[in-house]
C-alpha positions in Angstrom: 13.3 20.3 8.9 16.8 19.6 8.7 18.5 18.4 5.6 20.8 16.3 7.9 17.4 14.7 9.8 16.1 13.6 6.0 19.3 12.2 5.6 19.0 9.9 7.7 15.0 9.7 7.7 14.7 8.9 4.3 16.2 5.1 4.4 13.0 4.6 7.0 10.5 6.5 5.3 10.7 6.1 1.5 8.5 4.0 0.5 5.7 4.1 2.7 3.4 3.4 0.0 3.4 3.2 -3.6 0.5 4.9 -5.9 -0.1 5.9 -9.2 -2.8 7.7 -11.0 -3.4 4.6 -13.3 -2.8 1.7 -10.8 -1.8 2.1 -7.0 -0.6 -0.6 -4.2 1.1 0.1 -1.3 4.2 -1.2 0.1 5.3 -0.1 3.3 8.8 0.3 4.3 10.3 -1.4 7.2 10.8 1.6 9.5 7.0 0.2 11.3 9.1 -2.7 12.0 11.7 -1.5 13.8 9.3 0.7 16.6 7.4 -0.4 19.4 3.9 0.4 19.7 3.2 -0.7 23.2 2.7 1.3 25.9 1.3 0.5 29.6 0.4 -3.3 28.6 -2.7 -4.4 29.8 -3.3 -8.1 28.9 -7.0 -9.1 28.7 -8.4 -5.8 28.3 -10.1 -4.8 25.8 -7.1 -2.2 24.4 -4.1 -3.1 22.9 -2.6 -0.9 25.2 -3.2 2.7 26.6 -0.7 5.1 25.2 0.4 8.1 27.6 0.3 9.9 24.6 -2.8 10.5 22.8 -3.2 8.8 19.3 -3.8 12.7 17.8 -1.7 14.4 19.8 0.8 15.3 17.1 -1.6 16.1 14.5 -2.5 19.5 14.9 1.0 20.4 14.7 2.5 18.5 12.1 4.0 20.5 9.2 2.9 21.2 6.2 3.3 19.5 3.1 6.0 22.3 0.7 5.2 22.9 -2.9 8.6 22.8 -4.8 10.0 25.5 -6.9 8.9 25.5 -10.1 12.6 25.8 -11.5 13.4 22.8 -9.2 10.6 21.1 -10.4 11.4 21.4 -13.9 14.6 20.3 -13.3 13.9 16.8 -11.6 11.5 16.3 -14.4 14.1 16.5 -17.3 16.8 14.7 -15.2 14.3 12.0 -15.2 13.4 12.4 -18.5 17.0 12.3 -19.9 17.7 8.7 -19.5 14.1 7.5 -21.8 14.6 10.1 -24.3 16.9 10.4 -27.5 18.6 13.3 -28.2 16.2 15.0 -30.6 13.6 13.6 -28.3 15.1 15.1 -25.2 15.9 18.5 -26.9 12.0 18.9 -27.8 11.1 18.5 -24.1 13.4 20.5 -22.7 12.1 23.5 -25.1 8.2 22.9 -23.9 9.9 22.3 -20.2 11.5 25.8 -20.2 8.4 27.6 -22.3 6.1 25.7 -19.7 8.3 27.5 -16.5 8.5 30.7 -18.0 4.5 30.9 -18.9 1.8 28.7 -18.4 3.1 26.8 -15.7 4.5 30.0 -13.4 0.6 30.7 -13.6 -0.6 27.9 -12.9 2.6 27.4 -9.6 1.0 30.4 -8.5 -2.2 30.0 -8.2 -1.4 26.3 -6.5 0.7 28.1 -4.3 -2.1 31.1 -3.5 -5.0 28.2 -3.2 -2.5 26.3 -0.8 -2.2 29.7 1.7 -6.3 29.6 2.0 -6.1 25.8 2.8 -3.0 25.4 5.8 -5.8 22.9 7.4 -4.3 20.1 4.5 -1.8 19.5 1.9 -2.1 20.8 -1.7 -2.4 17.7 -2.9 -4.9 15.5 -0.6 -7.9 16.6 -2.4 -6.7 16.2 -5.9 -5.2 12.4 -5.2 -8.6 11.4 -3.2 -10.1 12.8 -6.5 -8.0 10.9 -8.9 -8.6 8.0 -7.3 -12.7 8.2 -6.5 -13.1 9.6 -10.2 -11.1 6.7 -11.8 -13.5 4.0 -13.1 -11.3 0.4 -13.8 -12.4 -2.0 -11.7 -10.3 -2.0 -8.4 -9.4 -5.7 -8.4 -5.9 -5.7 -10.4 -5.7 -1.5 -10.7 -5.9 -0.8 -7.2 -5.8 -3.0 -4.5 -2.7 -5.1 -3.3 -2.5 -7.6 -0.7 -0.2 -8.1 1.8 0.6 -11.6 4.0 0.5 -12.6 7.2 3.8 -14.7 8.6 2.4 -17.5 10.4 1.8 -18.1 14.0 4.9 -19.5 15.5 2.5 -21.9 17.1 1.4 -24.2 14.5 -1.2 -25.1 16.5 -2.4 -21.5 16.3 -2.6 -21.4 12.5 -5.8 -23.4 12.6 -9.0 -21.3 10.5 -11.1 -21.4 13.5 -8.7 -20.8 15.6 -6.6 -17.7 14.0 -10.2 -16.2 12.6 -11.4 -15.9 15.9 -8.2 -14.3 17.4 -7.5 -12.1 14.7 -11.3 -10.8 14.5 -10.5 -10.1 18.4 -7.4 -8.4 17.7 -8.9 -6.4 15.3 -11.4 -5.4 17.6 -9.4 -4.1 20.1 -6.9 -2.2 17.5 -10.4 -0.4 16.6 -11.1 0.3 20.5 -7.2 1.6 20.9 -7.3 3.8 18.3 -11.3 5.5 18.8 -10.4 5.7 22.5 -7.2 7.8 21.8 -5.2 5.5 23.7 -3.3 4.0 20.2 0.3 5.3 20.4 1.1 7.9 17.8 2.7 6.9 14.9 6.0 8.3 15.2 9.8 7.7 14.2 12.2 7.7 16.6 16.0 8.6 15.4 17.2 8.2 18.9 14.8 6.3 21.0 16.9 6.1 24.0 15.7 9.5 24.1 12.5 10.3 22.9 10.2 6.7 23.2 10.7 6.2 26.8 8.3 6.8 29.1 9.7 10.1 30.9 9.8 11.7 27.6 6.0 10.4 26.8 4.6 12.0 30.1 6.3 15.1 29.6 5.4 15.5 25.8 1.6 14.7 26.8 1.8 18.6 29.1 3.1 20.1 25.7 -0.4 21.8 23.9 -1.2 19.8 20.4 -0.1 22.7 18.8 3.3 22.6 20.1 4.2 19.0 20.5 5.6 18.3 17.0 8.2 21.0 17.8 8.8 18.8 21.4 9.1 15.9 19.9 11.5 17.5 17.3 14.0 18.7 19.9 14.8 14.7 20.7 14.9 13.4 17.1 11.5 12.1 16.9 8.9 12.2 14.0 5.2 12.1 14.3 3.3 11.0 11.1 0.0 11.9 10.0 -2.3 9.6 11.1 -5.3 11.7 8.9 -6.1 8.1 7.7 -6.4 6.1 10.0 -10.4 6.4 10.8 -11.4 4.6 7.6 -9.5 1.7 8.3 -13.2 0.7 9.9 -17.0 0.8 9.2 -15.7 2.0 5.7 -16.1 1.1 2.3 -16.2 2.3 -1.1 -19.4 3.4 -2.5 -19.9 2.8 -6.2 -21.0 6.2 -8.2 -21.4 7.5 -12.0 -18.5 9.4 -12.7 -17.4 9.6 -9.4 -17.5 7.4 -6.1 -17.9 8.3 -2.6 -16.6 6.9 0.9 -18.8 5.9 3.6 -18.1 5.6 7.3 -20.6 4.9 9.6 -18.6 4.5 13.3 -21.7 3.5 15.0 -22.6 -0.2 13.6 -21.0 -2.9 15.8 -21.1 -6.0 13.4 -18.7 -7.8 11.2 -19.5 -9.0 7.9 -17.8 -12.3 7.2 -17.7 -14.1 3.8 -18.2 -18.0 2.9 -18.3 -19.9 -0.5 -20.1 -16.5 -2.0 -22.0 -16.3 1.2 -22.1 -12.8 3.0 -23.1 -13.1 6.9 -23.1 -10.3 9.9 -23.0 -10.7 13.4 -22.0 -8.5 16.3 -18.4 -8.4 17.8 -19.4 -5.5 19.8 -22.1 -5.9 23.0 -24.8 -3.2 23.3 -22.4 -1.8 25.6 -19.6 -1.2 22.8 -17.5 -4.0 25.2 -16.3 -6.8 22.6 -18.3 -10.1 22.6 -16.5 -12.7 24.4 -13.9 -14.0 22.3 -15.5 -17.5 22.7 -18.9 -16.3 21.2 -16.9 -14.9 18.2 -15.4 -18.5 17.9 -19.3 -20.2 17.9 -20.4 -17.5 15.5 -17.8 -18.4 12.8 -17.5 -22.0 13.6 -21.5 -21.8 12.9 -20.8 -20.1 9.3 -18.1 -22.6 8.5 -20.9 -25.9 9.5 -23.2 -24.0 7.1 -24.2 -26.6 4.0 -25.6 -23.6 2.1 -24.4 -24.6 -1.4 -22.3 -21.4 -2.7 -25.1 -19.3 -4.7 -25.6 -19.3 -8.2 -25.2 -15.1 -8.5 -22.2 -14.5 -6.0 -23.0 -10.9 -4.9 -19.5 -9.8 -4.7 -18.5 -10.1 -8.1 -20.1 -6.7 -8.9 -16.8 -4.9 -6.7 -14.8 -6.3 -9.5 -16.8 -4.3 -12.4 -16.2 -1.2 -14.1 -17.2 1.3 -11.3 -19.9 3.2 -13.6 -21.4 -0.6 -14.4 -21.7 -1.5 -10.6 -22.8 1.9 -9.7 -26.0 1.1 -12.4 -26.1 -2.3 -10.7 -26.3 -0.9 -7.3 -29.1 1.6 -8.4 -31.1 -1.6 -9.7 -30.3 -3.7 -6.1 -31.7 -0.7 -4.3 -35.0 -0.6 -6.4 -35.1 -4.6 -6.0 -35.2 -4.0 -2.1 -31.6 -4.6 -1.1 -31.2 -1.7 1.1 -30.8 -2.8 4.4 -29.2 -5.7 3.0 -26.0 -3.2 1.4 -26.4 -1.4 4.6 -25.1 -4.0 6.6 -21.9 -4.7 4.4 -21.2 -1.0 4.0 -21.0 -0.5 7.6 -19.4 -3.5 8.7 -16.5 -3.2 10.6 -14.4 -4.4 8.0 -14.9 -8.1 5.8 -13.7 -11.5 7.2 -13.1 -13.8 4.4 -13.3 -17.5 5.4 -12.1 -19.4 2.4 -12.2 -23.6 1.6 -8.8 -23.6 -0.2 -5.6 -24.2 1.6 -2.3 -22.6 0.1 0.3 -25.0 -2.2 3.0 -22.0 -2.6 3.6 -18.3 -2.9 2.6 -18.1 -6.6 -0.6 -19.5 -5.4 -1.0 -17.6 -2.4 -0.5 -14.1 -4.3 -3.1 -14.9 -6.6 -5.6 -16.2 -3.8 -5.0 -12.9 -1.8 -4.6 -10.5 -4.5 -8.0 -11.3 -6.5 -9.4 -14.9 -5.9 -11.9 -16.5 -7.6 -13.4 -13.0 -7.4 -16.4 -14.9 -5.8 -15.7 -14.6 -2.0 -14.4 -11.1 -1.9 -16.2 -7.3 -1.4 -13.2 -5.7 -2.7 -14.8 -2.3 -1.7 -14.4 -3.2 1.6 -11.3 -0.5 3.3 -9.6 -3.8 4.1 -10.5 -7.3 4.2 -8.8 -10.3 6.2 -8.2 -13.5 4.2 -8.2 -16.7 6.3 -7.6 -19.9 4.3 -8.5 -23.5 5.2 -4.9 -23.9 6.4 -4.6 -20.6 8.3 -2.7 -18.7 5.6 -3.9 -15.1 6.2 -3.6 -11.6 4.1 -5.1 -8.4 4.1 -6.5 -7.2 1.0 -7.7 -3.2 0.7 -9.4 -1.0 -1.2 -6.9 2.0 -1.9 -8.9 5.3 -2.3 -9.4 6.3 1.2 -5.3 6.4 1.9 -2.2 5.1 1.6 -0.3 1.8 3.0 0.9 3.5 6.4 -2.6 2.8 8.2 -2.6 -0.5 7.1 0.4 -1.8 8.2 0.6 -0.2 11.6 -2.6 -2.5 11.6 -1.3 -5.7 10.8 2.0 -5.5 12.8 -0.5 -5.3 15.9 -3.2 -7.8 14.7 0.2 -9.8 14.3 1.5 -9.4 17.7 -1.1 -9.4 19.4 -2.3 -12.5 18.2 0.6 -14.2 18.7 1.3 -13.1 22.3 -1.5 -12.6 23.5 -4.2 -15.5 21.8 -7.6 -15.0 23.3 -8.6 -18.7 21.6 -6.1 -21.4 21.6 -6.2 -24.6 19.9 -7.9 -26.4 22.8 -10.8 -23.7 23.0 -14.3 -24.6 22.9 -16.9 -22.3 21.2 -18.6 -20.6 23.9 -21.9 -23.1 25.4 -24.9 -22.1 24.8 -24.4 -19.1 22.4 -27.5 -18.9 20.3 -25.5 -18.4 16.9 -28.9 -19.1 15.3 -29.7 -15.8 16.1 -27.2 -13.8 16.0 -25.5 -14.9 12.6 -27.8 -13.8 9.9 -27.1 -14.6 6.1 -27.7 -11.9 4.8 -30.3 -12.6 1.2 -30.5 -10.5 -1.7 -33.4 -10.2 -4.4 -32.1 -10.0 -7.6 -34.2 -9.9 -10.5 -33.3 -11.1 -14.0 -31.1 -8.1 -15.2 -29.1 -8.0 -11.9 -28.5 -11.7 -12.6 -27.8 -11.2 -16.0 -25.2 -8.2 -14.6 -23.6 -10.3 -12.1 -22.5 -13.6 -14.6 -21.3 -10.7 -17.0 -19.0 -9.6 -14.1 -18.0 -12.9 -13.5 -16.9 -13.6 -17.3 -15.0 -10.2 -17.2 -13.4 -10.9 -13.7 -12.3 -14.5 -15.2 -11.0 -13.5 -18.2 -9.2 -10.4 -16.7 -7.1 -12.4 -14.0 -6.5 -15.6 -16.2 -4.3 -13.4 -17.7 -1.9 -12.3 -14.9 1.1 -14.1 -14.3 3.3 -14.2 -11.0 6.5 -15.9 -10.1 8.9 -15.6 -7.5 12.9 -15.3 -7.0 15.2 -15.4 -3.8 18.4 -14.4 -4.4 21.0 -16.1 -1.7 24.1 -14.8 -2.4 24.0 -11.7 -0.2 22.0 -8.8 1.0 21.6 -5.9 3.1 24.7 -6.5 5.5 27.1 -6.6 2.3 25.8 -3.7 1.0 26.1 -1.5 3.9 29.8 -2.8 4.4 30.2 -1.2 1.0 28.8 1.6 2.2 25.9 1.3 -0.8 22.2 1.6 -0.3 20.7 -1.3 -0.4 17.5 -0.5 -2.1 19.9 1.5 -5.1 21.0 -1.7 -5.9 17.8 -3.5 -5.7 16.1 -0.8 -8.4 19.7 -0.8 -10.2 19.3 -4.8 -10.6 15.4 -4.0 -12.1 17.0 -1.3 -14.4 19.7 -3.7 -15.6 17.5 -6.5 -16.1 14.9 -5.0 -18.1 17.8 -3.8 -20.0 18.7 -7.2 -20.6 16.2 -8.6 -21.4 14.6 -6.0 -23.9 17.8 -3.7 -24.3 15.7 -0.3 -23.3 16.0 2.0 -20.4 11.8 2.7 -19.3 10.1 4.6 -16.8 10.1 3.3 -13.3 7.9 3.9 -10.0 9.2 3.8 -7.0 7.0 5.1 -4.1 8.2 7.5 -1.0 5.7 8.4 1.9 5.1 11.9 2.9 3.6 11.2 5.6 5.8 13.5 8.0 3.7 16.2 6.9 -0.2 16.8 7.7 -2.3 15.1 5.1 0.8 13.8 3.4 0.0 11.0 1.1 3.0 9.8 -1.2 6.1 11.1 -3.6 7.5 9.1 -6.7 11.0 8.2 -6.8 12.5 8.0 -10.6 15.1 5.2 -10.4 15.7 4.9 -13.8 18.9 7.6 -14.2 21.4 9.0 -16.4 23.7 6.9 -13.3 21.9 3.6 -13.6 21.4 3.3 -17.3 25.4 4.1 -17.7 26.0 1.3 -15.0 23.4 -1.0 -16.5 25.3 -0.6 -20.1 28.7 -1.3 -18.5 27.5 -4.4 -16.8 25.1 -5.7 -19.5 26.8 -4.9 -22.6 30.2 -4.3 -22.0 31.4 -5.5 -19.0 34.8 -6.6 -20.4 35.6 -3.4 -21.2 36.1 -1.7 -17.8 37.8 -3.3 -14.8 36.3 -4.5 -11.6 37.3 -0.6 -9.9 35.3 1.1 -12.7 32.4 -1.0 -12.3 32.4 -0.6 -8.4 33.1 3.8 -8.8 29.6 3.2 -11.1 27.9 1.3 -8.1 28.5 4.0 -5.7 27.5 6.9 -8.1 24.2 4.9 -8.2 23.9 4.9 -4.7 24.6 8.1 -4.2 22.3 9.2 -6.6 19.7 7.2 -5.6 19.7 8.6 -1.6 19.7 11.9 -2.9 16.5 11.4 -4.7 14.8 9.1 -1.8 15.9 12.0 0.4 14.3 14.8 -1.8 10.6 12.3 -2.0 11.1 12.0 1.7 11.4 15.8 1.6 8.0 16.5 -0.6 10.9 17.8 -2.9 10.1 15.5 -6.2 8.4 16.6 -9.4 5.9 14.2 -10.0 2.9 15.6 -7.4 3.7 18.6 -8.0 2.9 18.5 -11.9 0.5 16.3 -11.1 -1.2 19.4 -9.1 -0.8 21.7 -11.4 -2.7 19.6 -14.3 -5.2 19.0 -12.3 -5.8 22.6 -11.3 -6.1 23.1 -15.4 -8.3 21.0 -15.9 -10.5 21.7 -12.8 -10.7 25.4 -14.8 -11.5 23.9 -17.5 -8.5 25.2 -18.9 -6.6 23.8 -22.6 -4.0 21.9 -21.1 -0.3 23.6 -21.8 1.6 22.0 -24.8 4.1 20.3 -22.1 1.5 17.7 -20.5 0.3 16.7 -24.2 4.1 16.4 -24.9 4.5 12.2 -25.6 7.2 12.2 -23.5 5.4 13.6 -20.2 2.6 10.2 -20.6 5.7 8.3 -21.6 6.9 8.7 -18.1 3.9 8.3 -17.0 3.6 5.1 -18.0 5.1 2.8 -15.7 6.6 -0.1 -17.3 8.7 -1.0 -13.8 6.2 -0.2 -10.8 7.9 -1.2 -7.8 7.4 -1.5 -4.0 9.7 -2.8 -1.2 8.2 -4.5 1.8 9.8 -5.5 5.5 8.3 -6.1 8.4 8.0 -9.0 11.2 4.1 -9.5 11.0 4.2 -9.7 6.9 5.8 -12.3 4.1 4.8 -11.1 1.2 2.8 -8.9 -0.7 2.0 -8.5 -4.4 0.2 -6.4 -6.7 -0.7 -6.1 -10.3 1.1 -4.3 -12.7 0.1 -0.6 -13.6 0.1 -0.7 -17.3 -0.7 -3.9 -19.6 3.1 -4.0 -20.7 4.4 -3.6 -17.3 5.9 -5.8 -14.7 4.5 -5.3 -10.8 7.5 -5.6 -8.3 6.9 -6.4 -4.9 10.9 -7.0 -3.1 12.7 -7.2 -0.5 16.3 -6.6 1.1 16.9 -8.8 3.7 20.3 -9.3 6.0 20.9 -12.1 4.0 19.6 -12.2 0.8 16.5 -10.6 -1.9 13.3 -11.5 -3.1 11.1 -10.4 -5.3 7.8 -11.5 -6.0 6.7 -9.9 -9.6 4.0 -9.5 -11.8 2.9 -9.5 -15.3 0.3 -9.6 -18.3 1.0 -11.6 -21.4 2.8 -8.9 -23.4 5.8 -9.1 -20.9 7.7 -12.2 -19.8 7.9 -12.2 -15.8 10.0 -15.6 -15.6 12.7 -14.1 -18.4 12.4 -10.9 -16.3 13.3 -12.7 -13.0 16.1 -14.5 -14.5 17.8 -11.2 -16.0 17.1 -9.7 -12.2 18.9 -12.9 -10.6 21.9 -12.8 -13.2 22.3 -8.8 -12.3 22.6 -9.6 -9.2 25.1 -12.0 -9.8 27.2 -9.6 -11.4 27.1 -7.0 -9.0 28.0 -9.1 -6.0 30.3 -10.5 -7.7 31.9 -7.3 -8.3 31.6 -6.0 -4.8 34.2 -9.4 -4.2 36.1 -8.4 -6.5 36.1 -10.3 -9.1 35.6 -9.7 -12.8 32.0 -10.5 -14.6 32.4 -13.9 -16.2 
């Protein structure tokens, strides 16, 4: 591909989802919400629409994921490396950097690049990331799964439990039909729509062979993504293993679980037939759990998705040998969960916490995704992360969001359907549990409570400007987003430290996701000149040290975009050593390789029309988690942290950064 295409690709595509080998959420960019989906509308049906295009049209033809150079490789690392290191620090690196290229690591590039010729059905580095993940063994509440917020129904009416429940479980439904019948459009970006999603274009495109049709869609400035992921979005959940755990799909079960007060329930959304169940059935079925008087029970089953994933792999060997089975069955191969909860929501601090983890009690965090309906209609998904990245996901909500805002099978004045025998077709589903699953399932529950009692999230919206100011600049806005993190940690504990920021790859077959290193040699000069001396250069300097940011900044988003980082492609390597049991080369036991590794600032951007907010943990106990957000207007951030860091401090540093640099970009000198 074109350098020129990623240059203007990567603003849309960089942050797609955000990972890392310790802790990974996913924060999708707002280039899903600025596509249409919807093609050949067909209200009342049981599709979402009927693409002209196949869903997998594009797939067989999408290309393939480069491996880097080596040298550029070890280039990027030590560029990154140079702004965290001291000089004697810096000049050890770069020696086991350059010994590493010239030995150990040319092997080991060559052998990654030789297993990556007998492999063109993936990428290089799908296996090893669905390994990292599966193999890891922290409990996936906190580590690994984020949430992310539904806006509400402009009809307040709509926002009713009942109510959105019902037409969201419907929604889902027919996203699920869409998508198995091939009739989901394909996931693509369109840099000139006028051209390439309109609906001569889409019946031509459809004649080209599979194997062709990313070059088609190529010629008019279009972009398919891989869409690899997107058949565990349903009947899929995590399966809890020793050492190493497994996904399971099973496509052919047609029930929903739904969960109440600690309470897990099934019935069927799908008819015999594989026709959805009248939405007005759904609405008697989960108005029937919601009258249920059950008190919540004393051993809350889903508790045990929030243990250590070698502890609830024993725990699920001693549920099977207690008769459970058929019982486990039924939740693994739900459609997905439905998660019907008595609270309503006082703010956004208590929101995040409710859809991020919860009183732990009425969650299966294995689940691939859940939906979160509180008393007052406040909705989120919550998913587990192994199985892929955020691009699934969102594509999902955005059209849950849509459709059940234009296009509500249930309204406020709907009755539950007469006469449907819920009786009968809700079953609670009951568990035996002996005294040492009992005794497994309170210790989960003390190690759950004490684990989130000790996060800690606040909020900050910044009103003074945003996007449109930025671009009159002519600066990106998200470099000065990460450049306000950089200069507030700097601020407020006087250190540059290494910094996440996610970019998909998803432009290429089995693409999954490339870091972004926004802590620079650029940004920690600017961050001194602001923070520390800002009376010693004039407002001109300070703006020339914006756009050098900037411009940094978009050449490394377009690089990620590009597969052109370093950090997969180390990543690779190591695990390649280690999978031949190899002694692993002096460079990754060098401190300053896990020093980068460990992600103080872990950060995620998030815009889209269906979503409000989204938050996740951070990836190391001394880090901050930062969800944010450029808007036209103004920025928020929505942050994250454990006792050893100060999030409200943080947040206040971020604010007054901000401050500084707008007023600049007036300007005006930093009072």
């Amino acid at each position: 591909m074109a350098n020129l295409v990623f240059v203007q690709f990567n603003s849309a595509m960089r942050r797609c989802g955000r990972l890392s080998p310790v802790n990974g959420a996913v924060f999708t960019s707002n280039w899903s919400s600025r596509r249409t989906y919807s093609s050949e509308l067909d209200p009342g049906s049981e599709y979402l629409h009927k693409s002209i295009v196949p869903t997998m049209h594009y797939q067989k033809s999408l290309p393939r994921l480069p491996i880097p150079k080596l040298e550029d490789t070890i280039r990027r690392y030590l560029a990154a490396q140079r702004p965290l290191l001291n000089d004697e620090q810096y000049s050890n690196t770069e020696k086991l950097a350059r010994s590493f290229q010239n030995g150990a690591g040319k092997e080991l590039h060559e052998e990654l690049v030789a297993q990556n010729k007998k492999n063109k059905h993936t990428s290089y580095i799908s296996a090893p990331w669905f390994d990292m993940y599966l193999s890891a063994r922290e409990s996936v509440v906190l580590n690994f799964n984020p949430f992310m917020s539904f806006n509400p129904d402009p009809k307040p009416k709509y926002n009713d439990q009942l109510v959105r429940a019902t037409n969201m479980t419907a929604s889902a439904v027919r996203f699920m039909k869409t998508l198995r019948a091939g009739c989901l459009e394909p996931e693509v970006f369109h840099l000139n729509p006028a051209k390439s999603d309109t609906r001569g274009f889409k019946k031509l495109i459809r004649l080209v062979p599979p194997s062709l049709s990313w070059y088609g869609a190529y010629m008019v400035n279009a972009y398919p993504l891989d869409m690899s992921q997107y058949f565990r979005l349903f009947n899929s959940t995590r399966i809890p293993r020793p050492r190493r755990d497994e996904l399971f799909t099973d496509e052919t079960q047609r029930h929903l679980l739904v969960m109440r007060k600690g309470h897990l329930y099934v019935f069927d959304v799908l008819d015999r037939n594989g026709h959805l169940v009248r939405p007005a059935e759904i609405q008697a079925h989960l108005q029937f759990i919601l009258d249920d008087p059950a008190p919540p029970p004393a051993f809350p089953l889903g508790f045990l998705t929030s243990e250590n994933r070698d502890v609830w792999a024993g725990l699920r060997e001693k549920l099977l040998e207690a008769g459970n089975g058929e019982a486990l069955g039924k939740v693994d191969s739900a459609l997905f969960c439905l998660c019907l909860d008595d609270e309503s929501m006082r703010d956004h601090i208590h929101t995040s916490h409710n859809m991020l983890h919860g009183d732990g009690c009425n969650r299966w965090f294995d689940k691939s995704f859940s939906i979160i309906l509180t008393r007052d209609g406040s909705a989120a998904i919550n998913f587990e992360h192994s199985w892929g990245d955020g691009v699934a996901v969102l594509r999902f909500q955005n059209e849950v969001f849509k459709d059940t805002t234009e296009q509500p099978l249930v309204g406020p004045d709907s009755a539950p359907a007469p006469g449907a025998d819920s009786a009968s077709a809700v079953r609670r589903l009951e568990f035996i549990l002996d005294g040492p699953l009992r005794d497994g399932i309170a210790r989960a529950r003390e190690s759950f409570q004490a684990t989130v009692s000790k996060l800690t999230i606040n909020a900050m919206e910044f009103k003074t400007g945003g996007k449109e100011t930025l671009k009159k600049k002519k600066l990106s806005p998200d470099a000065v987003a990460q450049l306000a993190f950089q200069m507030g940690f700097l601020r407020q504990y006087g250190q540059t430290v290494a910094t996440y920021e996610s970019c998909s790859t998803a432009a290429f077959r089995h693409g999954r996701t490339e870091t972004i290193r926004p802590a620079t040699v650029h940004t920690q000069q600017c961050a001194n000149a602001f923070v520390r001396e800002p009376c010693k250069h004039s407002v001109d300097e300070l703006f020339t040290m914006l756009g050098k940011c900037s411009k940094y900044h978009s050449q490394l988003t377009k690089e990620a975009a590009m597969g052109q980082g370093f950090d997969r492609h180390l990543f690779a390597m190591k695990y390649l050593a280690n999978s031949k049991g190899q002694t692993l080369p002096s460079f990754y036991q060098d401190p300053a390789y896990a020093a980068i590794n460990h992600n103080i600032l872990s950060t995620s951007t998030l815009t889209s029309p269906a979503v409000s907010l989204g938050g996740f943990a951070p990836v190391v106990p001394d880090g901050f988690g930062v969800g944010y957000g450029v808007h036209d207007h103004w920025i928020g951030c929505n942050v994250s942290s454990y006792p050893t860091r100060n999030v409200h401090e943080f947040l206040q540093c971020v604010s007054k950064s901000l401050e500084d640099i707008f007023t600049v970009l007036e300007g005006k000198p930093i009072s």
